[in-house]
N, C-alpha and C positions, 0 to 999 in steps of 0.2 A: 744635945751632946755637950759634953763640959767644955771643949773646943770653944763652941762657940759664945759660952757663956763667959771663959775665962778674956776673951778676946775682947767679948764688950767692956770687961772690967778694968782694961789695961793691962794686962799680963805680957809681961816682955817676952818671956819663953815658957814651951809647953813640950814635954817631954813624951810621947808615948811608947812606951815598952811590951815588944809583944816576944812574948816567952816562945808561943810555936813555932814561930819563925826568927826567932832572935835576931830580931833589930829594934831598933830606934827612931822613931822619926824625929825629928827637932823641927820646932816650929817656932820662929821670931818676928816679933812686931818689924811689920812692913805698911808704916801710915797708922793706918787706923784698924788695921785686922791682925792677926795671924795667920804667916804662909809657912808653906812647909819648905825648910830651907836643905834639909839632910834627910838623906834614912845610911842611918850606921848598921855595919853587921861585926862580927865577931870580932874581924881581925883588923877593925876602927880602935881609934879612940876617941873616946868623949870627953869634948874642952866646952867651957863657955863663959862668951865675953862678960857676961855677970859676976864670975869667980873670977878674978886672975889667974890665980899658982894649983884650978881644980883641972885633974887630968886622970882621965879614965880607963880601964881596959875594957870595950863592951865584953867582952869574953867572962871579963870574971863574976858579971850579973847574973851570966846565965850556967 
């Protein structure tokens, strides 16, 4: 799974979007892995501490 590939690599955050069920999971470096911090749904928004001033409507992805 790219999870866990991105995870070895150092990937701060990992997004996964799932259209059928419209959410989002957010995964953020915790140590040495990726855990799953969120699962956003429609009427979220999506920020992250990577971006400053980036601010999302999960809604308008899907």
């Amino acid at each position: 799974m790219k999870l866990k590939l991105y995870s070895r690599v150092g990937t701060r955050e990992y997004w996964i979007i799932d259209w059928q069920q419209q959410t989002i999971e957010i995964y953020r470096r915790s140590q040495a892995r990726l855990e799953l911090v969120f699962t956003l749904y429609a009427e979220d928004e999506l920020t992250s501490p990577l971006f400053s001033d980036f601010k999302f409507k999960v809604a308008d992805i899907f």
